[in-house]
VEXFIDO-976460 format. One record per atom (N, C-alpha, C, O): residue number from 1; atom name; x negated, y negated, z. Coordinates in pm, whole numbers, padded with zeros to 5 digits. Each point is the difference from the previous one (the first is absolute). Layout:
BEGIN
MARBA   nr  atom       u       v       w
MARBA  NUM    CA       X       Y       Z
...
//
This chain:
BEGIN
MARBA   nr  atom       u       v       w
MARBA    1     N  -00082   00119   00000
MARBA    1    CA   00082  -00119   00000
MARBA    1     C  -00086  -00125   00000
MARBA    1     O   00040  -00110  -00040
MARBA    2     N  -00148   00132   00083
MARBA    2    CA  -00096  -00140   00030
MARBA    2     C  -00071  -00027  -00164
MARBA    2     O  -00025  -00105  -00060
MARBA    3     N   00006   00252   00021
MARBA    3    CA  -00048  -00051  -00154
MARBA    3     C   00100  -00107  -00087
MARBA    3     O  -00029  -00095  -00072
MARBA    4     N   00135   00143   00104
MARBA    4    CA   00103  -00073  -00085
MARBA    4     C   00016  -00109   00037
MARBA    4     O   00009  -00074  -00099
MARBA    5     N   00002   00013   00203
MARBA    5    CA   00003  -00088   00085
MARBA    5     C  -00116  -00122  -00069
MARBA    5     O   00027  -00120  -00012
MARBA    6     N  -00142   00176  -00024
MARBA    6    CA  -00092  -00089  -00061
MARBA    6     C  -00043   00034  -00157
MARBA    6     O  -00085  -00060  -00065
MARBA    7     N   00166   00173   00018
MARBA    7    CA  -00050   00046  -00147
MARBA    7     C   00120  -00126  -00082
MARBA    7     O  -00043  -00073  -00089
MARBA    8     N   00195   00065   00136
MARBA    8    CA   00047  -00115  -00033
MARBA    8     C   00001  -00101  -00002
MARBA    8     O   00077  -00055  -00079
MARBA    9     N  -00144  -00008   00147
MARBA    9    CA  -00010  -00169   00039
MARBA    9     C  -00129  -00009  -00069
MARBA    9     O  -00040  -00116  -00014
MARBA   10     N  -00037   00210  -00033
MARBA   10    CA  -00132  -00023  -00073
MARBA   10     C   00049   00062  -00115
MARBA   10     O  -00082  -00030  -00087
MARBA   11     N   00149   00085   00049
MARBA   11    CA   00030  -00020  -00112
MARBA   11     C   00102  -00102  -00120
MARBA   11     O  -00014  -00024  -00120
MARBA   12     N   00103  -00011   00208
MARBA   12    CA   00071  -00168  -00011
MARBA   12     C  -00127  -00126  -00046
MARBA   12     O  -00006  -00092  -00081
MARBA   13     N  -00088   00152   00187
MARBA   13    CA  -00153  -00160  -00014
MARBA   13     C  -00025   00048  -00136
MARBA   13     O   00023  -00089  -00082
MARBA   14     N  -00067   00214   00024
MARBA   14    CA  -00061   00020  -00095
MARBA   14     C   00040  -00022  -00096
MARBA   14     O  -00079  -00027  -00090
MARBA   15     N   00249   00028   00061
MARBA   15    CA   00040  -00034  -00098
MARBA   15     C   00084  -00160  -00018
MARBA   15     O   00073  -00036  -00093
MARBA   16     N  -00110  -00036   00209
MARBA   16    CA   00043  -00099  -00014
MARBA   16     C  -00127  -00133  -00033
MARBA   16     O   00021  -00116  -00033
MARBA   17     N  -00171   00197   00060
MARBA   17    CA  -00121  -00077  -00019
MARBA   17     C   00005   00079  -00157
MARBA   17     O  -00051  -00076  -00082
MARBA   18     N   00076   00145   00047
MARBA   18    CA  -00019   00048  -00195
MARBA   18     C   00131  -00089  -00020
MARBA   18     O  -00047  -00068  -00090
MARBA   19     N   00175   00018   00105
MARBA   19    CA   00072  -00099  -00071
MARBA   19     C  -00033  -00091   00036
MARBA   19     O   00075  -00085  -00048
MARBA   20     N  -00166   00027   00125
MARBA   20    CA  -00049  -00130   00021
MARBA   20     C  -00098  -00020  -00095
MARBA   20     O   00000  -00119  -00033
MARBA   21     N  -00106   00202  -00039
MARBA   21    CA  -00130   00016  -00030
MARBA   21     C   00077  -00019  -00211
MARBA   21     O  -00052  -00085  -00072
MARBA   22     N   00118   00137   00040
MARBA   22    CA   00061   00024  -00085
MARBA   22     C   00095  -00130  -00059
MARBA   22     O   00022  -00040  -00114
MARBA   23     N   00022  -00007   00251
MARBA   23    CA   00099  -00104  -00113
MARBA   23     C  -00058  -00136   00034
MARBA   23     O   00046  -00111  -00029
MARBA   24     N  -00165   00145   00102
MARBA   24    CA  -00116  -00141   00000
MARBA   24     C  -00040  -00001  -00151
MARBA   24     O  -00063  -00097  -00041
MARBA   25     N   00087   00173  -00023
MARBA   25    CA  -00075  -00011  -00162
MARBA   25     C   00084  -00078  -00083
MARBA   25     O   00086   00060  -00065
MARBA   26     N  -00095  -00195   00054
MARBA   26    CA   00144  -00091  -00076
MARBA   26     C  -00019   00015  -00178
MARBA   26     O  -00100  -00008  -00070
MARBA   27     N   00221   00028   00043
MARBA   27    CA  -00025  -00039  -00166
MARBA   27     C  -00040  -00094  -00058
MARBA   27     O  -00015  -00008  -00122
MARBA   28     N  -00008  -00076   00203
MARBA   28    CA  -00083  -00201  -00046
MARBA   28     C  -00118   00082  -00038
MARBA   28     O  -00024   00120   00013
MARBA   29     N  -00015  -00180  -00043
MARBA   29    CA  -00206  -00041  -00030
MARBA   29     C  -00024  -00108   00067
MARBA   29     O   00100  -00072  -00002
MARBA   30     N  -00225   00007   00086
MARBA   30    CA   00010  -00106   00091
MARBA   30     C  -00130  -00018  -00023
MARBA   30     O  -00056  -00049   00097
MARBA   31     N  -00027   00074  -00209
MARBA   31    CA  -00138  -00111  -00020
MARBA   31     C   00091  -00145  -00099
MARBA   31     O   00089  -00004  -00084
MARBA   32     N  -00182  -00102   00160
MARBA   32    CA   00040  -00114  -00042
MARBA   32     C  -00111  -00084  -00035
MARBA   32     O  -00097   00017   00075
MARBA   33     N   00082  -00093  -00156
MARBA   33    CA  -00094  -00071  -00027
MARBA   33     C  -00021  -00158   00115
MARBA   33     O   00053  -00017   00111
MARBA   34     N  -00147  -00080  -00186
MARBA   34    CA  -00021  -00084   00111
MARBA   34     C   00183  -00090  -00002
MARBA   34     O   00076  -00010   00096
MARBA   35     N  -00056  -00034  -00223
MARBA   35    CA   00148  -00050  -00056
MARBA   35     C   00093   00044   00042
MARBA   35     O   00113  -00045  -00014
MARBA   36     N  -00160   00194   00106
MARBA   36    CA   00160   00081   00001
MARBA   36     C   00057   00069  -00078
MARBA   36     O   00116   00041   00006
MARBA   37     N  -00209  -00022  -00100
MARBA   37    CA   00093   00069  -00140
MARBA   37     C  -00043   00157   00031
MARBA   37     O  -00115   00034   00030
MARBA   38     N   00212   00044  -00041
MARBA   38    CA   00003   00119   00006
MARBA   38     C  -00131   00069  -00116
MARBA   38     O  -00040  -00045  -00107
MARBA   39     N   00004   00156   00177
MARBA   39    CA  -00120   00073  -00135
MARBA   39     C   00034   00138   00045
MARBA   39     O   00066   00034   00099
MARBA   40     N  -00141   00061  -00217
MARBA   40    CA  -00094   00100   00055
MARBA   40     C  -00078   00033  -00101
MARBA   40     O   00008  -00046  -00114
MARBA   41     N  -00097   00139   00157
MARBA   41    CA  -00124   00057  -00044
MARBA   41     C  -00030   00124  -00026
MARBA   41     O  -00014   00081   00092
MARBA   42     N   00000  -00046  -00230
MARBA   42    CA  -00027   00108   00008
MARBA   42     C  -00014   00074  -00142
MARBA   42     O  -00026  -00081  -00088
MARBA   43     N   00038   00245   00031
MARBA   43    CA  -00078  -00024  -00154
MARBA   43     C   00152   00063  -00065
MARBA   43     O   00094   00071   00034
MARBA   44     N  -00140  -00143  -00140
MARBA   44    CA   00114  -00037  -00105
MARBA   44     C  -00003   00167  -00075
MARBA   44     O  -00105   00064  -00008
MARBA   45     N   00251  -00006  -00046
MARBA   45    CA  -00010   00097   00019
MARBA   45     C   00156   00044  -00096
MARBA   45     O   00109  -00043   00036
MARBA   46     N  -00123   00120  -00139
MARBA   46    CA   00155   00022  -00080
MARBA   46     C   00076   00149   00108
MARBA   46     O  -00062   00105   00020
MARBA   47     N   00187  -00131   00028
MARBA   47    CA   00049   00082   00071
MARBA   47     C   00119   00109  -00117
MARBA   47     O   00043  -00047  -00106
MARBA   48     N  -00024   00123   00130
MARBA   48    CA   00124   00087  -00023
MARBA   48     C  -00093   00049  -00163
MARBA   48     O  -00112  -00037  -00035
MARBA   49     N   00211   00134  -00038
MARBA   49    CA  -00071  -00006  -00096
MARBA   49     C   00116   00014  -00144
MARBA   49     O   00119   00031   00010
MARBA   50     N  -00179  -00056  -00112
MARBA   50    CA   00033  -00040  -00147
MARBA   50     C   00152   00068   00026
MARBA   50     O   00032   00102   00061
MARBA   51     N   00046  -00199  -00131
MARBA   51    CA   00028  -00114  -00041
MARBA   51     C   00054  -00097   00181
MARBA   51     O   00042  -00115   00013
MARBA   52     N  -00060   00187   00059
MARBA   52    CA   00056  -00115   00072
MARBA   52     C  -00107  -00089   00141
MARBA   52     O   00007  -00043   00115
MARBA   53     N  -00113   00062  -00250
MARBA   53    CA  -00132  -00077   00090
MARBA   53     C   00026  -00176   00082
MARBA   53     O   00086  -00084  -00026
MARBA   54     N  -00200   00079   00130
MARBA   54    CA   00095  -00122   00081
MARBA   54     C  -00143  -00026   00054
MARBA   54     O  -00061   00088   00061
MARBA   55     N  -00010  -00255  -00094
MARBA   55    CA  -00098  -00019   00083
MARBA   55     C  -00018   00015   00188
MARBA   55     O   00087  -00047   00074
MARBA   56     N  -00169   00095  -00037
MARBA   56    CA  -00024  -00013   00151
MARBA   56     C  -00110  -00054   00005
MARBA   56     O  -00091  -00018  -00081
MARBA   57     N   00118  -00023   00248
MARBA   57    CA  -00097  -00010   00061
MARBA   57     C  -00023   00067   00162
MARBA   57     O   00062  -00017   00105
MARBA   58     N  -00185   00103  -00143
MARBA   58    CA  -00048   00124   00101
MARBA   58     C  -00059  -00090   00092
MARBA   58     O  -00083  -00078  -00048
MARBA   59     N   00118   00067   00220
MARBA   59    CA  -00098  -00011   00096
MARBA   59     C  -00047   00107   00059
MARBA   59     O  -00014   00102  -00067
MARBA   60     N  -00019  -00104   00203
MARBA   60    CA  -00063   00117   00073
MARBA   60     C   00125   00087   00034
MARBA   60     O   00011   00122  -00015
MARBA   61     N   00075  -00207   00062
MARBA   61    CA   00128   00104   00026
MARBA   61     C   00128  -00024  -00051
MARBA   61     O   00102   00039   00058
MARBA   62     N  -00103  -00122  -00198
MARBA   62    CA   00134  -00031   00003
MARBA   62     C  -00011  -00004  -00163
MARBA   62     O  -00111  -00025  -00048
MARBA   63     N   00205   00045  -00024
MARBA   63    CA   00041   00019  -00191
MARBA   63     C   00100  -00157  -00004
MARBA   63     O   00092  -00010   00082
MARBA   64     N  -00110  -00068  -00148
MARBA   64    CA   00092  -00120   00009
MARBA   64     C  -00006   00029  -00178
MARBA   64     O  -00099   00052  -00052
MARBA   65     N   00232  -00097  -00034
MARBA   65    CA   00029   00012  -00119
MARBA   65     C  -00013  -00138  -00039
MARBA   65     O  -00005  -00087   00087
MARBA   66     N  -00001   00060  -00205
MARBA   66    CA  -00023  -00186  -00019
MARBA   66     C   00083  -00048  -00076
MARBA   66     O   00026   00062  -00103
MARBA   67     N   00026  -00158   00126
MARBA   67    CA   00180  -00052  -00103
MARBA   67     C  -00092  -00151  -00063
MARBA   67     O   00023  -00095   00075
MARBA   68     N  -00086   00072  -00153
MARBA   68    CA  -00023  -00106  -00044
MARBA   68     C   00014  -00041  -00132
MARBA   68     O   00048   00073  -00086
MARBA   69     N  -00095  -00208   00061
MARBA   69    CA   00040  -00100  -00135
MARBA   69     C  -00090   00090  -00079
MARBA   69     O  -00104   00048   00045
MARBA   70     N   00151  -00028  -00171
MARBA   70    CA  -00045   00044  -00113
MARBA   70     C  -00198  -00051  -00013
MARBA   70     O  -00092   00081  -00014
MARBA   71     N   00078  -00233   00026
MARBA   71    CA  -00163  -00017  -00041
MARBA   71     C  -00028   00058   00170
MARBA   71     O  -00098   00073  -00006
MARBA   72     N   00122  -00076   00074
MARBA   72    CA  -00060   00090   00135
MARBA   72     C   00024   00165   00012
MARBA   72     O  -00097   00073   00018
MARBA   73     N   00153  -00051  -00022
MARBA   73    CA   00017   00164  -00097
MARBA   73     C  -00154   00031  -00093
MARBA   73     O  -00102   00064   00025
MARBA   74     N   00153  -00152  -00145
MARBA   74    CA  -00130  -00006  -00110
MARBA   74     C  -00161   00030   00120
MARBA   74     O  -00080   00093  -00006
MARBA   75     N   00084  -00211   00102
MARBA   75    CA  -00180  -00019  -00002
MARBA   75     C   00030   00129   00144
MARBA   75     O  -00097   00027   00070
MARBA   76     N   00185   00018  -00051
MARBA   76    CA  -00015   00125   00078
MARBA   76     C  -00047   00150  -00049
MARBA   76     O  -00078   00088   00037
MARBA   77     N   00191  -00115  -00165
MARBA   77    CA  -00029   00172  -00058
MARBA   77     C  -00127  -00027  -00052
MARBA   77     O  -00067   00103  -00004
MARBA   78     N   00010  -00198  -00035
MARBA   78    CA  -00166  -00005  -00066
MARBA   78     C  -00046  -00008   00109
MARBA   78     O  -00109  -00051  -00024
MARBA   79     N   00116   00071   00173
MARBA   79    CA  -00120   00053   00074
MARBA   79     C   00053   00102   00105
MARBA   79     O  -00012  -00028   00119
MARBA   80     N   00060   00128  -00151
MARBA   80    CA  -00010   00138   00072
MARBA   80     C  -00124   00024   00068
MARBA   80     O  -00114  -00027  -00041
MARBA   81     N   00149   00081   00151
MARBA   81    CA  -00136   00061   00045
MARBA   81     C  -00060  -00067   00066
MARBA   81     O  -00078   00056   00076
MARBA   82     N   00085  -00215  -00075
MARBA   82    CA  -00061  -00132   00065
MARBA   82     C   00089  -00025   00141
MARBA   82     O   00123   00003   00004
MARBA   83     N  -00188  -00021   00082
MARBA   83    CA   00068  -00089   00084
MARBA   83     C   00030  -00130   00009
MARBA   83     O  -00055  -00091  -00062
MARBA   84     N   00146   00081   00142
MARBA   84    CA   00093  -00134  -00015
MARBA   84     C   00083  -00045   00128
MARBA   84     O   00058   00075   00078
MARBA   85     N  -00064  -00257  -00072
MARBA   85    CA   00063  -00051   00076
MARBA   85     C   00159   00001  -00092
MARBA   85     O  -00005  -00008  -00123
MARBA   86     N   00150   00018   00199
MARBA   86    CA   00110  -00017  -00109
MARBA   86     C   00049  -00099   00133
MARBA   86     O  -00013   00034   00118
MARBA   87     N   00064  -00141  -00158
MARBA   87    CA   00109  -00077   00063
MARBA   87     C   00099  -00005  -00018
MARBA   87     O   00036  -00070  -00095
MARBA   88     N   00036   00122   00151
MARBA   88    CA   00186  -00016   00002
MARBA   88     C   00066  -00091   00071
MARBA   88     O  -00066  -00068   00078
MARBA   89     N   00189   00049  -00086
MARBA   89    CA   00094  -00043   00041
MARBA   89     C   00137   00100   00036
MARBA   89     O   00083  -00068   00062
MARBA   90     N  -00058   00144  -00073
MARBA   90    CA   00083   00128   00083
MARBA   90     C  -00050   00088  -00046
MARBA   90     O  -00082   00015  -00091
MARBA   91     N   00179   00106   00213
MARBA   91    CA  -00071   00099   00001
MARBA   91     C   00122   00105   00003
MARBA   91     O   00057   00025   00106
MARBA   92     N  -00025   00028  -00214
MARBA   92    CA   00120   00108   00051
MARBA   92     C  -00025   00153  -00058
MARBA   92     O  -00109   00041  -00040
MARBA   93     N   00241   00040   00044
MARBA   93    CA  -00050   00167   00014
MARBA   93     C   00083  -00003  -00135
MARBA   93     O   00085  -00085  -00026
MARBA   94     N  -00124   00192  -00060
MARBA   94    CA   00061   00073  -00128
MARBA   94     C   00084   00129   00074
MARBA   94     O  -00008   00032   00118
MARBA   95     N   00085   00026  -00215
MARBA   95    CA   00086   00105   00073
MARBA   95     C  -00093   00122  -00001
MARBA   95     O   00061   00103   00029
MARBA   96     N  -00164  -00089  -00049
MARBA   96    CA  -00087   00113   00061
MARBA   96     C  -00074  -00068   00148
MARBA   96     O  -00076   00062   00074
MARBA   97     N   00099  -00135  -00063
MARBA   97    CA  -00052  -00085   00136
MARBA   97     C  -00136  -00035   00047
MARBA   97     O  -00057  -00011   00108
MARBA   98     N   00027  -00004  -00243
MARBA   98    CA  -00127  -00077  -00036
MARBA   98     C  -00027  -00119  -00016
MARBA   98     O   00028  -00055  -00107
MARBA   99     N  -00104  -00030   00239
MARBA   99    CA  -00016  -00140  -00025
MARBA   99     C  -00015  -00073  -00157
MARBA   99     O  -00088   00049  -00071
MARBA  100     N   00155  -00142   00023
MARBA  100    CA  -00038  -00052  -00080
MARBA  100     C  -00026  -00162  -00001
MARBA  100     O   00084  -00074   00052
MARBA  101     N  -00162   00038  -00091
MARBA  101    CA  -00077  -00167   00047
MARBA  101     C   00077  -00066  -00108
MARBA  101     O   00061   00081  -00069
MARBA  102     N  -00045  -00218   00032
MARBA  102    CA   00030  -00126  -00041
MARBA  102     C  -00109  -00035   00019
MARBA  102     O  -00047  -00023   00111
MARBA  103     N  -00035   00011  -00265
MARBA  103    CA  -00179  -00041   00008
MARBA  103     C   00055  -00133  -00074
MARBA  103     O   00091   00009  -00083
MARBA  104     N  -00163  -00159   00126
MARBA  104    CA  -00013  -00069  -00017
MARBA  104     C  -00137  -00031  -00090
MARBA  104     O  -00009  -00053  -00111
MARBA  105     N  -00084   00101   00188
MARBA  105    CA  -00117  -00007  -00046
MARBA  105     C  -00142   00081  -00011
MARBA  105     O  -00052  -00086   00071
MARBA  106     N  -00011   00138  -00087
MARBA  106    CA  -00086   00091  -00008
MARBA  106     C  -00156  -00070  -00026
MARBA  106     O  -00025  -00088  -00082
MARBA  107     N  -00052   00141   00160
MARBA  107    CA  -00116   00021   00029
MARBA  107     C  -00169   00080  -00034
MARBA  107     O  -00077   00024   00093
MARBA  108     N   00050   00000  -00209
MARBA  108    CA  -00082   00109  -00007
MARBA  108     C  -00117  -00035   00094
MARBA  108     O  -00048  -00113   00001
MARBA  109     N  -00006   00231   00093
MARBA  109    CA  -00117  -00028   00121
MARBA  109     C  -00100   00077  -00097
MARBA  109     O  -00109  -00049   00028
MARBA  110     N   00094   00121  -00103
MARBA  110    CA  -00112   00092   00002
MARBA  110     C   00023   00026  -00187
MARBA  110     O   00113  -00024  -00041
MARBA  111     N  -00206   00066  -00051
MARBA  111    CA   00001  -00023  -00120
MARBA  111     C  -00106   00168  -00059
MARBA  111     O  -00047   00041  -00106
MARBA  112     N   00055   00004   00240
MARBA  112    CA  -00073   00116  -00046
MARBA  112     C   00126   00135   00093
MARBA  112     O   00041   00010   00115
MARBA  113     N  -00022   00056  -00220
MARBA  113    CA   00124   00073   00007
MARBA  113     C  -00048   00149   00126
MARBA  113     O   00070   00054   00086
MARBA  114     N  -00200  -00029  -00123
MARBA  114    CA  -00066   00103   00106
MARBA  114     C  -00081  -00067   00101
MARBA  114     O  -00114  -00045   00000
MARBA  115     N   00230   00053   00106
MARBA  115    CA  -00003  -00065   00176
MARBA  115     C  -00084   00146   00025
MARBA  115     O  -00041   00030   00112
//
């Protein structure tokens, strides 16, 4: 009776510190520049495959899809493989529930494709 007594109340902690740990992870992105303008970073990258290819951008832990203007599109798909600052202005989910950015502006950091 004494096991139970403490196998439940430690098991309540355990699963209430894993939904704490879990929905600390927000769907924002929260690097900001000095202006405030939203960014991120990371290498430019074609997701899904033929015909229903879709630029990304790969960080360390996260796939963001890119919704942008046609000449920003353009100087994106000509550098795959490069990393990149992208600035947006929102940030919402596609129905596979995959972040997708509102790129304002784009960034190339690096011009040699093998990091």
């Amino acid at each position: 009776m004494k096991n139970i007594l403490i196998i439940i109340p430690t098991s309540f902690l355990l699963l209430f510190v894993n939904i704490l740990c879990c929905s600390s992870q927000s769907d924002s992105v929260k690097e900001k520049d000095n202006s405030g303008t939203n960014f991120v970073t990371g290498k430019i990258l074609m997701a899904q495959n033929e015909p229903f290819t879709e630029l990304a951008l790969v960080t360390d832990n996260s796939v963001y899809l890119l919704d942008c203007p046609d000449e920003i599109k353009e100087i994106i798909y000509n550098n795959q493989g490069k990393t990149a600052k992208v600035y947006y202005s929102n940030v919402s989910k596609n129905e596979e529930s995959v972040r997708v950015l509102k790129v304002d502006k784009v960034e190339i950091i690096n011009s040699n494709s093998n990091d």
